[in-house]
C-alpha positions in Angstrom: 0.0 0.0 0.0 1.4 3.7 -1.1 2.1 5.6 2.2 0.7 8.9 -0.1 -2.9 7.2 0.3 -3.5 5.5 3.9 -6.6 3.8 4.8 -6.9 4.6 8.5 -9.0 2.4 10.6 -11.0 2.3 14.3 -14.0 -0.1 15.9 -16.1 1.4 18.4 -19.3 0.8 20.0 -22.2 0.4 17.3 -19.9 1.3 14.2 -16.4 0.5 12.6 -15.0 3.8 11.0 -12.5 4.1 7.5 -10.5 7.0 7.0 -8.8 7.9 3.6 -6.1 10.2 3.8 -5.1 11.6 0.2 -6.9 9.8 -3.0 -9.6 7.3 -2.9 -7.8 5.0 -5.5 -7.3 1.6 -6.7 -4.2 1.4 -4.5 -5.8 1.8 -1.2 -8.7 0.1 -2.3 -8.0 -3.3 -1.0 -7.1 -2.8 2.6 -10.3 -0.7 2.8 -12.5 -3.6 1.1 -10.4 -5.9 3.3 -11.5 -4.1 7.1 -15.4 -3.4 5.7 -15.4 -7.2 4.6 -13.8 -8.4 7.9 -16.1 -5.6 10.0 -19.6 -7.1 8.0 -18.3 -11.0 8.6 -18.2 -10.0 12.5 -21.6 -8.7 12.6 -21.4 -5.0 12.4 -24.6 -3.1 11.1 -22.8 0.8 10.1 -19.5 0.9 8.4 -18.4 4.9 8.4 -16.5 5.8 5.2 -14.4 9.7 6.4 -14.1 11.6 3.4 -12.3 14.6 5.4 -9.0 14.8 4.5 -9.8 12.8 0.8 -8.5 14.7 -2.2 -10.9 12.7 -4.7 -12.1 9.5 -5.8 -11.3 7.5 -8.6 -14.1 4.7 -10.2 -12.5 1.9 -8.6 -12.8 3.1 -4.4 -16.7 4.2 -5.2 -17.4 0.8 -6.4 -15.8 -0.6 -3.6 -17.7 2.0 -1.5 -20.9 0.5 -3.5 -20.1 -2.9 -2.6 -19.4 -2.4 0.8 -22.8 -0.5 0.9 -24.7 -3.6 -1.0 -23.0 -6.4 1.5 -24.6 -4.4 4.4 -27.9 -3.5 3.1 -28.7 -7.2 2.9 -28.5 -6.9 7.1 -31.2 -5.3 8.6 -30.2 -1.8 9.9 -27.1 -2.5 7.8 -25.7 1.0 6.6 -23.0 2.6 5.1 -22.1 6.0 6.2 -20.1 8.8 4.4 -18.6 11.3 7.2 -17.1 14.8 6.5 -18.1 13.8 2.4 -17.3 17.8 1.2 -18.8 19.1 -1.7 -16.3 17.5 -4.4 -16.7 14.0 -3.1 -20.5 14.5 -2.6 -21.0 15.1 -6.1 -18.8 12.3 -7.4 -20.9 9.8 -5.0 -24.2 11.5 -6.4 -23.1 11.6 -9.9 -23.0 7.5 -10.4 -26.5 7.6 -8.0 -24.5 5.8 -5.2 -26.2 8.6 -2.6 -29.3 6.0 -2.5 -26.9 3.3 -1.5 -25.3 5.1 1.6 -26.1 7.7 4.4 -23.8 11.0 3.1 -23.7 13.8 6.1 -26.6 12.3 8.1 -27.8 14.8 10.5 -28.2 11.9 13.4 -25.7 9.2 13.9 -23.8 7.3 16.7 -20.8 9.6 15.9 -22.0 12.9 14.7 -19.9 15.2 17.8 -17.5 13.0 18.5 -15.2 13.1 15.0 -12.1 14.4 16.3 -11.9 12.0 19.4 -12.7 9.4 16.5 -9.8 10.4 14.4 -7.6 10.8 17.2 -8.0 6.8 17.7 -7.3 5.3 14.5 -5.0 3.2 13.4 -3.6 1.4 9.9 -5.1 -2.0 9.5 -3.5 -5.0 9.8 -3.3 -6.2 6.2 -3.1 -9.8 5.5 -1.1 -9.5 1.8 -0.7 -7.0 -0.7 -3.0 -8.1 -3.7 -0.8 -9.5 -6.7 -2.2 -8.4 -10.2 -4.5 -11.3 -10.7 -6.3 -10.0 -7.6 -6.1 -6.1 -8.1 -7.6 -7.2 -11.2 -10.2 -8.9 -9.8 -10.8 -6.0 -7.0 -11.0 -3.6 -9.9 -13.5 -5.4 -12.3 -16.2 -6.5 -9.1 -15.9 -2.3 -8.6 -16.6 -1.0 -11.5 -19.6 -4.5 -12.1 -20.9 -3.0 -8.9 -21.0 0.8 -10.3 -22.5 -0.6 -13.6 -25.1 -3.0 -11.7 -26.8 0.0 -10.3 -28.2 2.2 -13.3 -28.7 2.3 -16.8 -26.5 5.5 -17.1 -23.8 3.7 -15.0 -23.6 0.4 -17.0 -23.5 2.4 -20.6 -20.2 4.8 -18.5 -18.8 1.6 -17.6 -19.6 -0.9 -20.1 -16.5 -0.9 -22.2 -14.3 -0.7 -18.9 -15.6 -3.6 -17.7 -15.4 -5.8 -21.0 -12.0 -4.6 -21.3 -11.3 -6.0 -17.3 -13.3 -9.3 -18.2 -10.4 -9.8 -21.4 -7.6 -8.9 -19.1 -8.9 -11.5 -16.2 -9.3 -14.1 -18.5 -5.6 -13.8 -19.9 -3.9 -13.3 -16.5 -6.1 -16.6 -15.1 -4.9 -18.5 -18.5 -1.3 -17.3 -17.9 -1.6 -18.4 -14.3 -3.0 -21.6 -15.1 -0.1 -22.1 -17.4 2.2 -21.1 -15.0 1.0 -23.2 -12.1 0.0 -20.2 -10.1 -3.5 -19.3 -9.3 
């Protein structure tokens, strides 16, 4: 992971909280994906996404943001929330319509008045393994599937970018097969 983008990361009572310090990008996709996955599989209902200190988002961390959001909904009172969005990131998120799938700014939550006490306790996440490229590929294609999955407007903007990940998949399973690897 690029010390340039961190994922920060804290559990407290009745939510987990993900910080992104710098871009929301392909390259610190995974150990976010990684914690929300881990946090859902232990039970937990809200998953707060802090937008404060991000610079911008790139395709690739909203459609992990999406599928995060997705995996959660299926709970009931699952949630995804977006903290400290600003108005750049707001937009992005609204622009692809993934403001239906997530809380941005709500005005009541278990947090709201306690950020900076928050912030003050987070940590990097313990990350299991850097993905290889077979993997980021895979991260990178369920993301922008998830984006495309939820609107017509989304799956025309995403269509070819998708087909082109399907290809790449294919070849690097293929060359892994070859290879022994997997």
């Amino acid at each position: 992971m690029s010390t340039e983008c961190p994922i920060l990361t804290g559990i407290f009572d009745g939510f987990s909280w993900i910080r992104c310090e710098g871009k929301g990008s392909f390259l610190n996709s995974p150990p976010m994906k990684e914690f929300g996955d881990a946090r859902i599989a232990a039970g937990e209902k809200c998953l707060v996404v802090d937008l404060g200190a991000c610079s911008g988002m790139d395709s690739t961390f909203m459609g992990t943001l999406a599928g995060m959001a997705a995996r959660l909904s299926a709970h009931p009172d699952g949630t995804l929330q977006i903290a400290d969005a600003g108005s750049r990131n707001r937009r992005s998120l609204e622009d692809l319509g993934l403001d239906f799938l997530m809380e941005i700014d709500p005005p009541v939550s278990a947090w709201r008045g306690n950020i900076d006490a928050i912030r003050t306790d987070l940590k990097v996440p313990a990350i299991t393994s850097s993905p290889n490229s077979l993997q980021r590929t895979k991260l990178v294609l369920e993301a922008h599937q998830e984006l495309a999955s939820k609107n017509e407007k989304n799956a025309e903007i995403f269509s070819s970018v998708v087909s082109l990940l399907e290809t790449e998949l294919k070849d690097k399973l293929k060359e892994a097969e070859s290879s022994g690897e997997k």
